[in-house]
N, CA, C and O of each residue as an XYZ file, in Angstrom:
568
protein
N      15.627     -6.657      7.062
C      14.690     -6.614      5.949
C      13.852     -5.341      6.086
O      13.479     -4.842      7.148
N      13.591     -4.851      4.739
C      13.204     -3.651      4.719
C      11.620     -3.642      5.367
O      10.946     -4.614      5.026
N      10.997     -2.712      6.209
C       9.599     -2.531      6.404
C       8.863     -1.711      5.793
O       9.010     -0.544      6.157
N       7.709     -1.999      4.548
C       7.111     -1.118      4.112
C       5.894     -0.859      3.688
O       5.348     -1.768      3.062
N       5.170      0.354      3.887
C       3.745      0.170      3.512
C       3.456      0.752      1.671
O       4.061      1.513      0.916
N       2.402      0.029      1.579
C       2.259      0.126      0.049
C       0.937      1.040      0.003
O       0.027      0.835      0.806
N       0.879      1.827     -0.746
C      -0.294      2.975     -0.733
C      -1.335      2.038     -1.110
O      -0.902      0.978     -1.562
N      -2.626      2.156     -1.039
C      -3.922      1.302     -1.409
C      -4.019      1.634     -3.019
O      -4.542      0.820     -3.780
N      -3.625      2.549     -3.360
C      -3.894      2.197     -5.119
C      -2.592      1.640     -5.794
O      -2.366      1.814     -6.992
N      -1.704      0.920     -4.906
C      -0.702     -0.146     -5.889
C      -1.467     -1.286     -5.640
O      -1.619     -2.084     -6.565
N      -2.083     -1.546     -4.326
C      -2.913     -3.060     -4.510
C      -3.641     -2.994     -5.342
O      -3.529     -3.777     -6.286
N      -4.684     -2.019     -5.313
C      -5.571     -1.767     -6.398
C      -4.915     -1.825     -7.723
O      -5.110     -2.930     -8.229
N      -4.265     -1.103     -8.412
C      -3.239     -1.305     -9.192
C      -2.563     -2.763     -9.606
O      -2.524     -3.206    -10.754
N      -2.138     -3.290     -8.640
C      -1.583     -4.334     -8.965
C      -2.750     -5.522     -9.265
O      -2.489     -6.482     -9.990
N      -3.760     -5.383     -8.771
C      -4.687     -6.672     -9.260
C      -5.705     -6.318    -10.294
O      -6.527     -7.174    -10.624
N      -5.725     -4.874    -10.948
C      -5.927     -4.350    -12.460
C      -4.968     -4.364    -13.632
O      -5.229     -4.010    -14.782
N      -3.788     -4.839    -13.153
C      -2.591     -4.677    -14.431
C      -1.521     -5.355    -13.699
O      -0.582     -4.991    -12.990
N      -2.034     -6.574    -14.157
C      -1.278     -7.871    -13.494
C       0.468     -7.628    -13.941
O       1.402     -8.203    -13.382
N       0.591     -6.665    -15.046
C       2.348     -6.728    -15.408
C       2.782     -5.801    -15.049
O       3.949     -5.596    -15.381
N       2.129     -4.837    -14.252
C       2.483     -3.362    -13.878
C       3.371     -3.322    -12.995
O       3.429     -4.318    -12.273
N       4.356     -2.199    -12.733
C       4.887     -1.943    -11.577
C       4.439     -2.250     -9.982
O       5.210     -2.796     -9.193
N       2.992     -1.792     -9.604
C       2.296     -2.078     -8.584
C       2.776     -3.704     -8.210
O       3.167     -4.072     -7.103
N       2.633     -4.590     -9.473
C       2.038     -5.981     -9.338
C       3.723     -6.713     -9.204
O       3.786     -7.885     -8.834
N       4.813     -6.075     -9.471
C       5.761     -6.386     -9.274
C       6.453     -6.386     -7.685
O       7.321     -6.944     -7.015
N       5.430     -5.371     -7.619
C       5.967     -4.864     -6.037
C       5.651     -6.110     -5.028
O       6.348     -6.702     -4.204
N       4.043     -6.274     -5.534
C       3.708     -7.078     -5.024
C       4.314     -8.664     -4.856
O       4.617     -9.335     -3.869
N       4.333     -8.883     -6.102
C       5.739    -10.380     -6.669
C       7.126    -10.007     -5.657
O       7.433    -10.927     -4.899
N       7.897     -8.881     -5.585
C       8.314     -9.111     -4.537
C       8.366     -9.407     -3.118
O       9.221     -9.932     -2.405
N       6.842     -8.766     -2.839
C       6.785     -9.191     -1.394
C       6.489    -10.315     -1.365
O       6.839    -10.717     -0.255
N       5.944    -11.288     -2.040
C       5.930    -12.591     -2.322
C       6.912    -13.462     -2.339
O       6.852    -14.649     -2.019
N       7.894    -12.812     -2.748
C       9.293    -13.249     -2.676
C       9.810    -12.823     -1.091
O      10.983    -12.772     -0.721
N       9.030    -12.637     -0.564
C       9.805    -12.245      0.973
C      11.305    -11.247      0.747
O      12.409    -11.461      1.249
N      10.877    -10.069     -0.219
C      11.843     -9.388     -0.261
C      11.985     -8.578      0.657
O      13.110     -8.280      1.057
N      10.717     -7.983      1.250
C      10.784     -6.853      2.289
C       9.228     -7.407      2.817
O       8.372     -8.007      2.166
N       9.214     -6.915      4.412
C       7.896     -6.641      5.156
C       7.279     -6.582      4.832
O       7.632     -6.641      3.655
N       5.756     -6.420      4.826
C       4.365     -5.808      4.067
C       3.934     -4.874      5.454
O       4.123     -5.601      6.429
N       3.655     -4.137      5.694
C       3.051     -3.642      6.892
C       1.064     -3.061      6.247
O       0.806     -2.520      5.172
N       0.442     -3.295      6.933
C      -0.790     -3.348      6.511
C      -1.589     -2.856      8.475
O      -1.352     -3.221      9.627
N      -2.401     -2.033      7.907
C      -3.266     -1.634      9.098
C      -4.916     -2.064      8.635
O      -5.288     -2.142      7.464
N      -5.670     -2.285      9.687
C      -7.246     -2.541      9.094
C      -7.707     -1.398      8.404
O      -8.608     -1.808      7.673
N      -7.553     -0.074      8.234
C      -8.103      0.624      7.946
C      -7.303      0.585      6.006
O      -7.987      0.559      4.983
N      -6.367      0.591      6.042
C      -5.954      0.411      4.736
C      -6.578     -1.127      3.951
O      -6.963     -1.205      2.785
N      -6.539     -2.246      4.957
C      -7.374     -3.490      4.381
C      -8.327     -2.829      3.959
O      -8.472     -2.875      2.737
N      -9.202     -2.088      4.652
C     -10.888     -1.963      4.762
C     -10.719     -0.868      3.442
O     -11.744     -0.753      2.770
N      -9.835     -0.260      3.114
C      -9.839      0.943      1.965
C      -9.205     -0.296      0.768
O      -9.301     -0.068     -0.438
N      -8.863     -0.989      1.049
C      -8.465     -1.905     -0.558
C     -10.316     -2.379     -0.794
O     -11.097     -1.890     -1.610
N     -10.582     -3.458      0.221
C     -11.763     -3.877      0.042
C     -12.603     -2.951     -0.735
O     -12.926     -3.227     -1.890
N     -13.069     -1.582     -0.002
C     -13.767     -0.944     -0.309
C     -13.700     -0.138     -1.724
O     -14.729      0.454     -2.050
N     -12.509     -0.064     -2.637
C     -11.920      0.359     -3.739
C     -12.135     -0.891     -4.000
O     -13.194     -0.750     -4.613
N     -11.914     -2.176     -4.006
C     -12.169     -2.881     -5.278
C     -13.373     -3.726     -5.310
O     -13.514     -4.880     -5.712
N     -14.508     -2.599     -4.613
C     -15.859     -3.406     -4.435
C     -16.552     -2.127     -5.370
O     -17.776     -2.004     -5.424
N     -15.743     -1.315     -6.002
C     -16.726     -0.115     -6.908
C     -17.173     -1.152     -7.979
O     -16.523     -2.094     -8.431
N     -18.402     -0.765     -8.266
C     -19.409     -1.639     -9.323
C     -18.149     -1.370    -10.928
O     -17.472     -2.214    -11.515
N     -18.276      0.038    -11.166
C     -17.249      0.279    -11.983
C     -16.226     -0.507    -12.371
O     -15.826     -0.832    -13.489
N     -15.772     -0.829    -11.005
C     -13.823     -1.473    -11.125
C     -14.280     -2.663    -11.470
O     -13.902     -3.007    -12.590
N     -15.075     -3.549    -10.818
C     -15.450     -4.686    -10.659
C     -15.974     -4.755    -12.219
O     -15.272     -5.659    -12.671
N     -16.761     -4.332    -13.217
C     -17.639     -4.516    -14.245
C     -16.243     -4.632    -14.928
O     -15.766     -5.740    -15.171
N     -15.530     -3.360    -15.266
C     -14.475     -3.347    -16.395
C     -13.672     -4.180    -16.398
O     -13.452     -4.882    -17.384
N     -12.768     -4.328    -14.763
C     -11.666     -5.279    -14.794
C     -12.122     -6.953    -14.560
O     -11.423     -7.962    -14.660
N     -13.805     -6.782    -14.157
C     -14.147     -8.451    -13.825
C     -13.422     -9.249    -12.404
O     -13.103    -10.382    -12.044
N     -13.411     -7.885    -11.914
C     -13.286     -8.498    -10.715
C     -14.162     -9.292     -9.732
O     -15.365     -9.060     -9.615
N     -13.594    -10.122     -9.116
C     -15.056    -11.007     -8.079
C     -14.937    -11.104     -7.025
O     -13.893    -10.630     -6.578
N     -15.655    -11.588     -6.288
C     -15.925    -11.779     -5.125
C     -14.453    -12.087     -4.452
O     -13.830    -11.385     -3.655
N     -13.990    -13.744     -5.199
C     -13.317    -14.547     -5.008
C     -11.586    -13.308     -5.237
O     -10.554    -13.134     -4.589
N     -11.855    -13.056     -5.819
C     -10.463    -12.292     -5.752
C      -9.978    -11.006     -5.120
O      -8.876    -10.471     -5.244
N     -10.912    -10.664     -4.495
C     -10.940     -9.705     -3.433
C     -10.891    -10.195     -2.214
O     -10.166     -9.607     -1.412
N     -11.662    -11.415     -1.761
C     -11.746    -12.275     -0.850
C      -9.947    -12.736     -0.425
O      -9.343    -12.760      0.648
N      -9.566    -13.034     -1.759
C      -8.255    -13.878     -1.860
C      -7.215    -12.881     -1.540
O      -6.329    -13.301     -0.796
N      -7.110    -11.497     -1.982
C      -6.333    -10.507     -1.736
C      -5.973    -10.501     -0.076
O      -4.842    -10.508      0.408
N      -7.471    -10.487      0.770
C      -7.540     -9.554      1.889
C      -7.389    -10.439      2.793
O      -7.414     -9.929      3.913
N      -7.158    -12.178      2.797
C      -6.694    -13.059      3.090
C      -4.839    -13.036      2.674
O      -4.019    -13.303      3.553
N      -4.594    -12.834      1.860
C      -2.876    -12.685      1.564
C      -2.532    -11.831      2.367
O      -1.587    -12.127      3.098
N      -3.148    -10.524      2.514
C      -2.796     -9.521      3.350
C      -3.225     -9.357      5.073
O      -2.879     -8.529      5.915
N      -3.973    -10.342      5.125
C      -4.033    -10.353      6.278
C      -3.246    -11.593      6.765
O      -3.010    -11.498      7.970
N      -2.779    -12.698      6.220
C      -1.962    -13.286      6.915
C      -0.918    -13.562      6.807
O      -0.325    -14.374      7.518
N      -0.369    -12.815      5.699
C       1.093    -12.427      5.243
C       1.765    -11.140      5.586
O       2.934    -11.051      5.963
N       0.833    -10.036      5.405
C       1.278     -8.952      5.758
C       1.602     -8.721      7.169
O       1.096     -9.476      7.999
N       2.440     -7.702      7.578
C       2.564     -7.876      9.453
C       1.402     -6.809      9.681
O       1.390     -5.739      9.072
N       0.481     -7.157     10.550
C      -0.828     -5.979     10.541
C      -0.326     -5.357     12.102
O      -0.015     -5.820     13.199
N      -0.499     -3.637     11.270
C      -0.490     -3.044     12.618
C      -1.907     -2.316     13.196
O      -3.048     -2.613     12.841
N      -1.516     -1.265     14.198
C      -3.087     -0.668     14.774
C      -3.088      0.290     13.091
O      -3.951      0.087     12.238
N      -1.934      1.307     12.921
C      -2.356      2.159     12.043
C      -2.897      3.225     12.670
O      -3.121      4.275     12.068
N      -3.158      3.049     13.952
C      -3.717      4.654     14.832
C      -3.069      6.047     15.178
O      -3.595      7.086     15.578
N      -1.688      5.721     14.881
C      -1.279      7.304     15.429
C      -1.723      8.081     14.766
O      -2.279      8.173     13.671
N      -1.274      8.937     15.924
C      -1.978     11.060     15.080
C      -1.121     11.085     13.772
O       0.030     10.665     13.658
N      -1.893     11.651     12.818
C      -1.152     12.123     11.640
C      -2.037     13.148     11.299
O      -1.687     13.752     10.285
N      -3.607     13.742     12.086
C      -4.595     14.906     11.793
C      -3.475     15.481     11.469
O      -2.336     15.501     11.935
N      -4.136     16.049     10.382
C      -3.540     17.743      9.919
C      -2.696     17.411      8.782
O      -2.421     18.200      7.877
N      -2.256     16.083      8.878
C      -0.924     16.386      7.651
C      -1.001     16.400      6.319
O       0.101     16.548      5.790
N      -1.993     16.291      5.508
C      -2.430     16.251      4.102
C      -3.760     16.332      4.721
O      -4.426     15.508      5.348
N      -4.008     17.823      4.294
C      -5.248     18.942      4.314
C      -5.932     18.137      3.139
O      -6.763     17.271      3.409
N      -5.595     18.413      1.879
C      -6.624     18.350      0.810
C      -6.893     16.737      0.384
O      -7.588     16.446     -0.589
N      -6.160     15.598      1.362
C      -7.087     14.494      1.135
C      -6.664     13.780      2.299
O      -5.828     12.877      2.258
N      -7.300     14.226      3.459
C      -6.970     13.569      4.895
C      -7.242     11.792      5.192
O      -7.029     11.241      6.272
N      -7.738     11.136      3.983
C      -7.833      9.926      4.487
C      -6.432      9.227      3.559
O      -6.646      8.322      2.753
N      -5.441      9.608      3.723
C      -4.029      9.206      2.927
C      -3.321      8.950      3.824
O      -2.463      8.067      3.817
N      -3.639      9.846      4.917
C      -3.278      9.829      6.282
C      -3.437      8.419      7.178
O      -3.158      8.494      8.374
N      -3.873      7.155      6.634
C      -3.805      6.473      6.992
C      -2.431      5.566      6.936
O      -1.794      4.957      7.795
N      -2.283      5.757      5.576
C      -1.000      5.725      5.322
C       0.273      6.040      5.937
O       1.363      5.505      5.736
N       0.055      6.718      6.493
C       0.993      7.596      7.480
C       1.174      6.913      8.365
O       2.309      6.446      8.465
N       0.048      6.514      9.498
C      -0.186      6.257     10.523
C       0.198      4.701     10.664
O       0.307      4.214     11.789
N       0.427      3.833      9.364
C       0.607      2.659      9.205
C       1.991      2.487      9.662
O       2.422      1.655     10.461
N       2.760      3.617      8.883
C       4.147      3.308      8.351
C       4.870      4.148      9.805
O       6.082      3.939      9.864
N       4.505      4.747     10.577
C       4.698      5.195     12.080
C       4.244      3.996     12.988
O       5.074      3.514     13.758
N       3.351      3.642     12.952
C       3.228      2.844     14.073
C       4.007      1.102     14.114
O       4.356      0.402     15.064
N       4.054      0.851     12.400
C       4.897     -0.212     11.907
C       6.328      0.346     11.808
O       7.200     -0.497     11.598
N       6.642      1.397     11.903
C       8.010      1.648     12.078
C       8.894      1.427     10.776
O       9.996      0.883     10.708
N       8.120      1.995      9.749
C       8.146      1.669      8.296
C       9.887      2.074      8.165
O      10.503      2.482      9.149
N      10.451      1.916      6.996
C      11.497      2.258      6.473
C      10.927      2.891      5.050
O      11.509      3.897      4.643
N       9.994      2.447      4.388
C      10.006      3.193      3.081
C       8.000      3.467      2.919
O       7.270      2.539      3.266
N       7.494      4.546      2.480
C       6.132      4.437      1.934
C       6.218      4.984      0.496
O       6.718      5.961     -0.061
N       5.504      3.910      0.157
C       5.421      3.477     -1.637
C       4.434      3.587     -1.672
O       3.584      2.879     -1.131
N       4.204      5.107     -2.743
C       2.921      5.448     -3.192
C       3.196      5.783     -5.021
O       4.324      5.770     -5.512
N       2.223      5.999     -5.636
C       1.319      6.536     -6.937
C       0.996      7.897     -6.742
O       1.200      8.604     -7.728
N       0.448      8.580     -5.513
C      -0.270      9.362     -4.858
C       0.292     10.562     -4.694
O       1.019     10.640     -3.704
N       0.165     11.710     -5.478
C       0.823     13.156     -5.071
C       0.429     13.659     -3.815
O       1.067     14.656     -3.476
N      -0.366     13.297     -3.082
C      -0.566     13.788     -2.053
C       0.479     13.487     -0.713
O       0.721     14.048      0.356
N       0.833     12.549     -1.263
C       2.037     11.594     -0.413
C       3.309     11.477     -0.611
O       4.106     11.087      0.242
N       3.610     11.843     -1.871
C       4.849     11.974     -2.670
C       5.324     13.517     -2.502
O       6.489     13.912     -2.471
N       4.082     14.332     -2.397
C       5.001     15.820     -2.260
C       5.216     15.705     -0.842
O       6.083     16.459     -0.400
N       4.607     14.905      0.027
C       5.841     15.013      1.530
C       7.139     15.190      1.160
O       7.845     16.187      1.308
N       7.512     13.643      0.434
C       9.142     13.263      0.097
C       9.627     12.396      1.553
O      10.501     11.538      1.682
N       8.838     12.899      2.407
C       9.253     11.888      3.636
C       8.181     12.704      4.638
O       7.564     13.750      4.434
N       8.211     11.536      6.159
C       7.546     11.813      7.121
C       7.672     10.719      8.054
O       7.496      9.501      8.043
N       8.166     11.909      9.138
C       8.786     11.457     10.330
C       9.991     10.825      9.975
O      10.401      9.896     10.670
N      10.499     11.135      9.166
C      12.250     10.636      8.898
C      11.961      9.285      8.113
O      12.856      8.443      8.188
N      10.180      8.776      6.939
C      10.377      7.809      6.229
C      10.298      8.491      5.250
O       9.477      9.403      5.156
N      11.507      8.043      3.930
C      11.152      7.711      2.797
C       9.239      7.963      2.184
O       8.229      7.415      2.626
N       9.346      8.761      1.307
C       7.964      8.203      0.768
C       8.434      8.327     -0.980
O       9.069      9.259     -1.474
N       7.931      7.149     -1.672
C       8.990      7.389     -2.766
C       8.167      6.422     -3.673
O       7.412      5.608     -3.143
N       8.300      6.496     -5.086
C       7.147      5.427     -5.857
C       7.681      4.627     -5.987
O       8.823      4.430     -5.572
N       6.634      3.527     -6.953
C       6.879      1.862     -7.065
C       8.604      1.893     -7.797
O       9.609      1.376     -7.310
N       8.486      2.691     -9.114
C       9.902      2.331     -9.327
C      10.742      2.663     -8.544
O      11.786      2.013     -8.597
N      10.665      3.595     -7.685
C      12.376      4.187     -6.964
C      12.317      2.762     -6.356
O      13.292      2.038     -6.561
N      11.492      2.379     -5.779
C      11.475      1.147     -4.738
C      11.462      0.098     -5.546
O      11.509     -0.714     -4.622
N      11.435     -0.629     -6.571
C      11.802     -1.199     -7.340
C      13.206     -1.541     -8.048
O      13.728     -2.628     -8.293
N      13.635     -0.204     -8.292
C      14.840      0.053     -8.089
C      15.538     -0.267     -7.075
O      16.305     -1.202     -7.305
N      15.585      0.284     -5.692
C      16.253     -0.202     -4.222
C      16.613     -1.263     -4.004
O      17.702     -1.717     -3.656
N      15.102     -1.953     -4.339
C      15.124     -3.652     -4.347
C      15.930     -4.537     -5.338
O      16.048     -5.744     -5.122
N      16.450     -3.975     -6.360
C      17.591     -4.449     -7.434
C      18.649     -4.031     -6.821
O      19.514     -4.734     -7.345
N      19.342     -3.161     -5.835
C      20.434     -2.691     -5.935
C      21.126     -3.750     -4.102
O      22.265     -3.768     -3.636
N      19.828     -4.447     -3.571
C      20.388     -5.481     -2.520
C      20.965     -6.544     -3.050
O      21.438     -7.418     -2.323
């Protein structure tokens, strides 16, 4: 089964546009289609993105459903440290780099991002980095 980390703006994503690609991704991992790999520092960056007054006012987000997220992901997802070195590798937005460090230390097979900062890798350390549809796609073709 495939191992993979999901960039923090498909969660985000997926619990703003419940029919979206993001939220499908998510419906699959629900389906125990593939791994979830999740590090605290990416938990702590969902939390912290869907605690903006902003997100929360427009989309009506609450307490309770942020609460409920970071509970799915913490005891569904496989949680790793997320600590290896990845300094240096995306200069112009170094905290993406967590991302990185997830999908290395979980021993990812694919990172599924939204995120140009992550997508113009194309890969790192020999993973895949590729968006919701390519990986959407993949997941139709098992």
């Amino acid at each position: 089964m495939w191992r993979v980390v999901l960039d923090t703006n498909l969660f985000v994503s997926s619990v703003l546009v419940k029919r979206g690609l993001p939220a499908q991704a998510m419906q699959a991992w629900r389906e125990r289609k593939f791994v979830l790999l999740v590090s605290p520092a990416i938990v702590a960056e969902i939390r912290h993105t869907l605690n903006y007054d902003r997100i929360r006012r427009k989309y009506r987000i609450t307490d309770e459903d942020i609460a409920d997220l970071i509970l799915l992901l913490q005891k569904n997802g496989l949680l790793v440290d997320g600590l290896a070195d990845t300094s240096g590798v995306i200069l112009d937005d170094p905290d993406d780099e967590r991302i990185l460090a997830c999908a290395i230390d979980g021993r990812a097979d694919f990172i599924v991002s939204g995120d140009r900062h992550l997508l113009d890798l194309e890969s790192y350390a020999d993973i895949p980095i590729i968006t919701v549809r390519d990986f959407l796609a993949r997941l139709e073709e098992l």
